[in-house]
C-alpha positions as CSV (number, residue, x, y, z in Angstrom):
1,X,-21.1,-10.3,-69.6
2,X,-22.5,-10.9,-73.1
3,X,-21.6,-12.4,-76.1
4,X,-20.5,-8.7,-77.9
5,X,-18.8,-7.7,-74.8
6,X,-16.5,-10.2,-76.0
7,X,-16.0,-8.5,-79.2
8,X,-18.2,-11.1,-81.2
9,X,-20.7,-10.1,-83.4
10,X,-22.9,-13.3,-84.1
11,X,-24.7,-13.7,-87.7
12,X,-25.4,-11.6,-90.3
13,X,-28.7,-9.1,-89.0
14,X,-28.4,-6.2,-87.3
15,X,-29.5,-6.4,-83.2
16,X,-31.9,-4.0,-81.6
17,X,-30.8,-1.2,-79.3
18,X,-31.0,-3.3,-76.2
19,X,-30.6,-6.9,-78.2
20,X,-33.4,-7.8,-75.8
21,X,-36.9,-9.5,-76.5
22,X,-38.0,-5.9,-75.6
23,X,-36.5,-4.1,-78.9
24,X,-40.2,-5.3,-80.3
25,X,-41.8,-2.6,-79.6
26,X,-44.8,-2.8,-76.5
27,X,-43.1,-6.0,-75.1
28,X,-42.2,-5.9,-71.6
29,X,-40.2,-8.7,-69.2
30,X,-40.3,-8.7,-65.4
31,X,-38.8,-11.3,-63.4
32,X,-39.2,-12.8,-59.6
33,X,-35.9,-14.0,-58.5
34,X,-36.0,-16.0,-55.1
35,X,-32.8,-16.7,-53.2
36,X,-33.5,-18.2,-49.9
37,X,-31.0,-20.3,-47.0
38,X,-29.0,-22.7,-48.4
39,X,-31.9,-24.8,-50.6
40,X,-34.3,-22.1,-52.3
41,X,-32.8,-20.9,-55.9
42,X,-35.7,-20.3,-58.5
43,X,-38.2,-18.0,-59.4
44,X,-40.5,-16.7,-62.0
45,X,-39.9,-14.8,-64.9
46,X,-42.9,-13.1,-66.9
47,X,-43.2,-11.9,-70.6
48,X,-46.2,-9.5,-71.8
49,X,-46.5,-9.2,-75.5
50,X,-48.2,-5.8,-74.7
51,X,-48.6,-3.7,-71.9
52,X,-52.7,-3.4,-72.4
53,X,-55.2,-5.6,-71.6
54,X,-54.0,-9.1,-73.7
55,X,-57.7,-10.7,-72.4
56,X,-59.5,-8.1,-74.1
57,X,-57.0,-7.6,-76.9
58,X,-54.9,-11.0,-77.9
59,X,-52.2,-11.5,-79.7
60,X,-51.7,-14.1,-82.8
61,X,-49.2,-17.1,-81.6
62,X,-48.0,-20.2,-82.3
63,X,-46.3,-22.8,-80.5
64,X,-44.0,-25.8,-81.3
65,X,-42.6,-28.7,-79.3
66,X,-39.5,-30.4,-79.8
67,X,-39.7,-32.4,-77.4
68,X,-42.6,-32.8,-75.1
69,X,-40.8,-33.7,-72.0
70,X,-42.1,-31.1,-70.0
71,X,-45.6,-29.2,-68.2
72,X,-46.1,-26.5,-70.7
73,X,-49.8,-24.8,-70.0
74,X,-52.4,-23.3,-72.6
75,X,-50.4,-24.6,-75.5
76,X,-53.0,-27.0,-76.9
77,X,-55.7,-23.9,-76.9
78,X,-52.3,-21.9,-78.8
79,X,-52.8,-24.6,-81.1
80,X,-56.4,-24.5,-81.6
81,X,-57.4,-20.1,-81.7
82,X,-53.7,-19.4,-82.7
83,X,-54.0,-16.6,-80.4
84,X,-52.3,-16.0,-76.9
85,X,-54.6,-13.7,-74.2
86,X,-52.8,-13.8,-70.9
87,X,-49.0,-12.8,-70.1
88,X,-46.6,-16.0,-70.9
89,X,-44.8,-17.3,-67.4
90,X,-42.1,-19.2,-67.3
91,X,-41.0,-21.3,-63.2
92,X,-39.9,-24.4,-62.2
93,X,-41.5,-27.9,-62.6
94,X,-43.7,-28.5,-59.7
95,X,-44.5,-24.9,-59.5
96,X,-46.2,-24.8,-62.6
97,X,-50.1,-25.8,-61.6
98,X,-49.3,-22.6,-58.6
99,X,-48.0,-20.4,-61.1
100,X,-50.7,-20.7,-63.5
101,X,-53.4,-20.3,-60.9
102,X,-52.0,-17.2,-59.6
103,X,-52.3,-16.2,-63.1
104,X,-55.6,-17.1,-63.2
105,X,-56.0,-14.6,-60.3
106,X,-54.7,-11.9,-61.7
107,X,-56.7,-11.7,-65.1
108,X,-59.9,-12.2,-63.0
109,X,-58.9,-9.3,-60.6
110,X,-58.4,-7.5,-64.1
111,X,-61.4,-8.8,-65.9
112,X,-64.6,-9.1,-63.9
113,X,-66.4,-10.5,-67.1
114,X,-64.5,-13.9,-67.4
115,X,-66.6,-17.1,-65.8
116,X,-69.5,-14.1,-66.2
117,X,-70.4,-12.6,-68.8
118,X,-68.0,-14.3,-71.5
119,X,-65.8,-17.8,-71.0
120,X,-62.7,-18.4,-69.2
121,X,-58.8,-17.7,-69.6
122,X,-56.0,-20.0,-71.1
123,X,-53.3,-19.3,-68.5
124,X,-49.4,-19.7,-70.8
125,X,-47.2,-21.0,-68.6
126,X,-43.5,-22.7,-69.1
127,X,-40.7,-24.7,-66.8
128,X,-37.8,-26.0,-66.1
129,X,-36.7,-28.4,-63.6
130,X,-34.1,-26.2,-61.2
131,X,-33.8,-29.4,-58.4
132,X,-29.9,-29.8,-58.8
133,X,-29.9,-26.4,-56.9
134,X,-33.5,-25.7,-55.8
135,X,-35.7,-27.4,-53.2
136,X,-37.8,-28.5,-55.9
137,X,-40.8,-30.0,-53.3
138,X,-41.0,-26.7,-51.8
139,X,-42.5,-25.3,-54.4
140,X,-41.3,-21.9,-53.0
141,X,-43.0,-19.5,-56.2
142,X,-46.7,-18.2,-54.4
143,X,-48.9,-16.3,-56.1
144,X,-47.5,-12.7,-54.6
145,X,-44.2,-13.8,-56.6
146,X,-45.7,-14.0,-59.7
147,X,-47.6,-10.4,-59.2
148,X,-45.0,-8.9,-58.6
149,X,-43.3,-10.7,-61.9
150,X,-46.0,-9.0,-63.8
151,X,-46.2,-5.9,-62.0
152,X,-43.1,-4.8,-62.8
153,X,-42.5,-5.8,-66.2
154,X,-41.2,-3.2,-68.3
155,X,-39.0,-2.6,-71.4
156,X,-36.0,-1.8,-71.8
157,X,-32.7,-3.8,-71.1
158,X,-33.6,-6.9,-69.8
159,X,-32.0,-8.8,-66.5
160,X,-29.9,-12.2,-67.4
161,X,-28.4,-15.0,-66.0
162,X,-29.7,-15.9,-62.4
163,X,-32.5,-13.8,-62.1
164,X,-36.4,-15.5,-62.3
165,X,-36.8,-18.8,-63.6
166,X,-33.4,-18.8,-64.7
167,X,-32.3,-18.6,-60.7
168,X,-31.4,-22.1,-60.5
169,X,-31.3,-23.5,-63.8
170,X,-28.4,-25.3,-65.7
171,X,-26.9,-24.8,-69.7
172,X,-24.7,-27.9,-70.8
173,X,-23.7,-28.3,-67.1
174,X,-22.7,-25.4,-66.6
175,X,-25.0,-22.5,-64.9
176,X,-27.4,-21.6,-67.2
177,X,-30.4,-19.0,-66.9
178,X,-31.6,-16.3,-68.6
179,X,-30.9,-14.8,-72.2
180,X,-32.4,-12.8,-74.1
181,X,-31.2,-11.1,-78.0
182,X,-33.2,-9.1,-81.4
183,X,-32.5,-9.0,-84.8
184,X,-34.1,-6.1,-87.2
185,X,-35.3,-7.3,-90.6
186,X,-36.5,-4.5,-92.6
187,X,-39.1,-2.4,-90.8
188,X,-39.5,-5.6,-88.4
189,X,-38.0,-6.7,-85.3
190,X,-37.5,-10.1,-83.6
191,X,-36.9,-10.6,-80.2
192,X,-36.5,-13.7,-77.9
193,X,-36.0,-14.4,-74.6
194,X,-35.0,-18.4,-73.3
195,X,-35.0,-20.6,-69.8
196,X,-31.7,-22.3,-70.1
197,X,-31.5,-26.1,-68.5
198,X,-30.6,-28.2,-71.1
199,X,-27.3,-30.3,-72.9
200,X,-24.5,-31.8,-72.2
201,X,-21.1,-30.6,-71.7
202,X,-19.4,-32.5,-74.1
203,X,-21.8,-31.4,-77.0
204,X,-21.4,-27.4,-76.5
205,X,-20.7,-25.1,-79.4
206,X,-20.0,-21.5,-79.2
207,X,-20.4,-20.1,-82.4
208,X,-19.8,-23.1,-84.0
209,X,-16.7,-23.9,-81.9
210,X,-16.4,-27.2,-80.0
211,X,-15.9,-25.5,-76.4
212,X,-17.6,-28.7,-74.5
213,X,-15.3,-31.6,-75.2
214,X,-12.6,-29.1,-74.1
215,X,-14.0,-28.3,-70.7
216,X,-14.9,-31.3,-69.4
217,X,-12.3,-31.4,-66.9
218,X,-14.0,-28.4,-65.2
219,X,-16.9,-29.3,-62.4
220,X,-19.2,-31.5,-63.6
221,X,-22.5,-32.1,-62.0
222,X,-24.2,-35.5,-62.7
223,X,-27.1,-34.0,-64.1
224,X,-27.8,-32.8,-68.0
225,X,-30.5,-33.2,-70.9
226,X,-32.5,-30.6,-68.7
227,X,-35.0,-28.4,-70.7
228,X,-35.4,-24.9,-72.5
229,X,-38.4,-22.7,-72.7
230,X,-37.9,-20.2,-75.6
231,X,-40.7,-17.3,-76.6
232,X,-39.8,-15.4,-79.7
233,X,-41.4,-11.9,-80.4
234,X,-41.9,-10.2,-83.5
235,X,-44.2,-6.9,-84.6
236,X,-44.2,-8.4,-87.9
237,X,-47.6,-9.1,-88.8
238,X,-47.9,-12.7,-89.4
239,X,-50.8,-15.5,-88.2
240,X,-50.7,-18.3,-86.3
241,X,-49.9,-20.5,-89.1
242,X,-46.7,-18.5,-90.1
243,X,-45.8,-17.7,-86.1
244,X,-46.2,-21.7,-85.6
245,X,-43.5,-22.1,-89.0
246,X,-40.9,-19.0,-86.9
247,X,-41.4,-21.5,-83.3
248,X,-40.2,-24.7,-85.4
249,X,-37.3,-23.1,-86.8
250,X,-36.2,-23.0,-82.8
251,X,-34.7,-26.6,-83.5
252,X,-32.3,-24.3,-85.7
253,X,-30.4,-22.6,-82.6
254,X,-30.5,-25.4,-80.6
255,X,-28.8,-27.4,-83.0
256,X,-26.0,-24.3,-83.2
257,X,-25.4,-24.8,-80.0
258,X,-24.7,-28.7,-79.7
259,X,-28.3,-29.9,-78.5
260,X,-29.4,-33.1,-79.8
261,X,-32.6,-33.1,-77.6
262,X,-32.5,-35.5,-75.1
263,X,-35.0,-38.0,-73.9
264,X,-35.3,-36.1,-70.9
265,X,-35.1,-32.4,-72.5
266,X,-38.5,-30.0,-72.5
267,X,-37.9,-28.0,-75.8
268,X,-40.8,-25.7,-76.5
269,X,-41.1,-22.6,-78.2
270,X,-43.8,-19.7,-78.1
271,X,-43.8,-17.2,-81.0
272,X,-46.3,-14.1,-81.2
273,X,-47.2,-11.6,-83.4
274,X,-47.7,-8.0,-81.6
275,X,-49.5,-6.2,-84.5
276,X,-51.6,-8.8,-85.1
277,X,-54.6,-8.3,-82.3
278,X,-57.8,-9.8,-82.1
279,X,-60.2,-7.8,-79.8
280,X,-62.2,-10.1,-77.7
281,X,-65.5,-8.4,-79.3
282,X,-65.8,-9.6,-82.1
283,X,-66.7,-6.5,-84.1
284,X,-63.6,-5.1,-83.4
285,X,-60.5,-6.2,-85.5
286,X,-58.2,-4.5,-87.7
287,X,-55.1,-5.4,-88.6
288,X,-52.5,-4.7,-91.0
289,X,-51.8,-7.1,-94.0
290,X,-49.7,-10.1,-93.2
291,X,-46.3,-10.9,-94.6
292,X,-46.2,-12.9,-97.4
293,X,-44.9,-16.9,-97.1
294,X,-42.9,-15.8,-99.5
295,X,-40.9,-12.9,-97.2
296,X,-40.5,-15.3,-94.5
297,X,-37.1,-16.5,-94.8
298,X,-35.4,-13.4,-93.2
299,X,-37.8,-13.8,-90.1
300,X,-36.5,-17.2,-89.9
301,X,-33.0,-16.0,-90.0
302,X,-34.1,-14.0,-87.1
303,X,-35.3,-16.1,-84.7
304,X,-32.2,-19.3,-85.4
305,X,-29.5,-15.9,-84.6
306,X,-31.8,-14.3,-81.7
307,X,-31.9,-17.8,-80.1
308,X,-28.7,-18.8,-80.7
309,X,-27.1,-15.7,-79.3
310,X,-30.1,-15.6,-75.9
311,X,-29.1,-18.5,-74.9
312,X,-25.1,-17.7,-75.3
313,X,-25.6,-14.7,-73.6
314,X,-27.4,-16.4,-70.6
315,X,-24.2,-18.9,-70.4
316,X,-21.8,-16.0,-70.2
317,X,-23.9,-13.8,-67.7
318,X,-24.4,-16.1,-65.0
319,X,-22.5,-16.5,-61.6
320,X,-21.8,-20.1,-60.3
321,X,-24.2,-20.5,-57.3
322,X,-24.4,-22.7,-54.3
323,X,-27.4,-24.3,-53.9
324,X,-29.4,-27.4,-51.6
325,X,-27.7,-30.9,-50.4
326,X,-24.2,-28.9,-51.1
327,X,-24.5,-28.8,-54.8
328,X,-22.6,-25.8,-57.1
329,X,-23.5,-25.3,-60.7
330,X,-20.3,-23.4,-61.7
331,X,-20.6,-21.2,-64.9
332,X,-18.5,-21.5,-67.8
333,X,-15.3,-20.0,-67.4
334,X,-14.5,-17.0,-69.2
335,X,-11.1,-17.1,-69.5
336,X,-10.7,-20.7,-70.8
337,X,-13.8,-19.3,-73.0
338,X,-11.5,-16.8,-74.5
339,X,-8.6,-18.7,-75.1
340,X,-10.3,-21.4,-77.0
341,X,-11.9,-18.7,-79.1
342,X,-8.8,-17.4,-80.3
343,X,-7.3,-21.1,-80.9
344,X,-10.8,-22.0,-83.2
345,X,-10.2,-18.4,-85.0
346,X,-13.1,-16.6,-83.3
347,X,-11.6,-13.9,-81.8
C-alpha cells in the first residue's frame, strides 16, 4: 500500500508515472534483501544516478547533515569536488566499512585505470542501525550482496517497505523501510528515495495529522530516535552549490512528519544532478546551462513533498516482522490509520 492508494493526494506538484526516484530519467534502484533464521533481517539497497560508467562520467552532488550521528562514507570528498562518481549504497551500521569495500571492488573490476593510471574512488555509502530486528554483529551484507544490489538495478517502479536496507529498519516505532516518491516541475523531475529508522511514536504526523499520540497504545518497542538516509534526484541542471541548498531543505519533510532530530538520529541527505556530468578527462565536459537561484524555489517544493510522501509511503507498505532475541516491529495499522484520517478531515 501507498499513500494514493488511500485516496490522498499529498501537496500541490504533480508525481511522476511511477512516483519513484526512478521517474528522473537514467536513474536506476536495485536492492539486496536478506531474511535469514530467526536473527538475520537487513540488506542493501543501491541507487545509480545513471546507468553508464559514473567513474568515468560523474554526476554533480551535494550533501547535507542534520545530524551527524551516523557512518556516512565519501561525503566529505561530496563536499569538496561537488561531484558523486560511484553508485550511492545504503546497509546497516556495522556493515558499512564491508559495504563500501565491496564497492570498491566493483568500480576496480570496472575501471582498470584507478590506483594506475589516474587516483582512486570515493566509495558513497549510507546506514542505519536495523539491531532491534537484525543480528547486527553479524554483519551478514558480503560483498556478492551488494553485486548483486547493483547488478540488477533498473528503472521503473521501485520495491518498498522491507526490502534492502529497509529489511529491518524502524519509522516512529513502527516498521519502517523503504520509500520512495517524484514531483515534475516544469520540464524537470525530482525523485527521492529514503532508509526509514527514525522518531518517536508519539511525535508522528501524517499529512499534518497527529496519528502518534493516538497510537501509542499499540506495540511499542523500547527503541526510537533511530536514523534516515534520504538521496534526492533531479535532471535539473543545477551544481553542487544549488544540489547542497535542495539536501538542506530535507529538514523540511522531516519536520512534516513529527521529527525533531534526536541526539541519537543519523539524518543525512544526498542530492544529485543527472544532466550535470563531468567526464573524468578533463577535455570532455558539456553541459547544459544551470537553473537560475532564482528558479529554485519550485525544486525545493519538490524535494520537502517527495520526501515527505517516500517516507509515508514506506510506513504504509511495510509488513510487521519477527526478528532476533523475539523482538516484532509491528507496522502501523491501517485501519486505525483510516479512521483517524477521516476524524482530522483527511479523507
Amino acid at each position: 500500500m501507498r499513500v494514493r492508494d488511500l485516496g490522498l493526494v499529498p501537496g500541490r506538484l504533480a508525481a511522476g508515472e511511477f512516483n519513484a526516484i526512478t521517474d528522473v530519467p537514467g536513474v536506476l534502484v536495485g536492492h539486496t534483501t536478506l531474511i535469514q533464521g530467526e536473527a538475520v533481517r537487513t540488506g542493501v539497497t543501491a541507487v545509480l544516478p545513471h546507468g553508464d560508467n559514473l567513474f568515468r562520467e560523474k554526476v554533480a552532488a551535494g550533501v547535507a547533515t542534520i545530524n551527524g550521528f551516523g557512518k556516512a562514507v565519501g561525503f566529505e570528498q561530496i563536499r569538496e569536488l561537488g561531484v558523486i562518481e560511484t553508485p550511492i549504497l545504503l546497509t546497516n551500521t556495522l556493515n558499512v566499512g564491508k559495504v563500501a569495500d565491496a564497492l570498491i571492488a566493483y568500480m576496480l573490476r570496472t575501471n582498470p585505470e584507478i590506483g594506475l593510471a589516474t587516483g582512486s574512488i570515493n566509495p558513497v555509502v549510507g546506514e542505519c542501525n536495523d539491531q532491534f530486528l537484525n543480528d547486527l554483529r553479524g554483519r551478514h551484507v558480503q560483498a556478492e550482496h551488494v553485486f548483486a544490489a547493483l547488478e540488477s538495478a533498473a528503472g521503473g517502479a521501485v520495491a518498498e517497505g522491507n526490502v534492502g536496507a529497509g529489511t529491518g529498519t524502524l519509522c516512529f516505532q513502527f516498521k519502517g523501510g523503504i520509500g520512495t516518491a517524484s514531483r515534475h516541475v516544469d520540464t524537470y523531475t525530482v525523485g527521492a528515495l529514503v532508509q526509514t529508522n527514525y522518531g518517536q511514536r508519539a511525535e508522528l504526523l501524517f499529512l499534518g495529522a497527529p496519528m502518534g499520540q493516538h497510537l501509542l497504545d499499540e506495540a511499542l518497542p523500547q527503541v526510537g530516535g533511530g536514523s534516515i538516509m534520504m538521496v534526492i534526484a533531479t535532471d535539473a541542471p543545477l551544481d553542487a552549490r544549488q544540489l547542497t541548498r535542495l539536501a538542506n531543505r530535507s529538514a523540511f519533510a522531516l519536520g512534516r512528519t513529527g521529527s525533531v532530530g534526536h541526539h541519537g538520529s543519523g539524518d543525512f541527505a544526498i542530492a544529485f544532478s543527472t544532466t550535470n556530468r563531468t567526464s573524468h578527462t578533463p577535455a570532455a565536459r558539456i553541459n547544459p546551462p544551470l537553473v537560475r537561484d532564482d528558479a529554485l524555489d519550485p525544486l525545493f517544493a519538490a524535494v520537502v513533498e517527495s520526501l515527505e510522501e517516500a517516507i509515508l509511503n514506506a510506513l504504509l507498505a511495510v509488513e510487521t516482522l519477527p526478528g532476533r532475541s523475539g523482538n516484532t516491529a509491528f507496522a502501523l495499522p491501517k485501519d486505525r490509520l483510516v479512521e483517524l484520517l477521516k476524524r482530522y478531515g483527511r479523507l
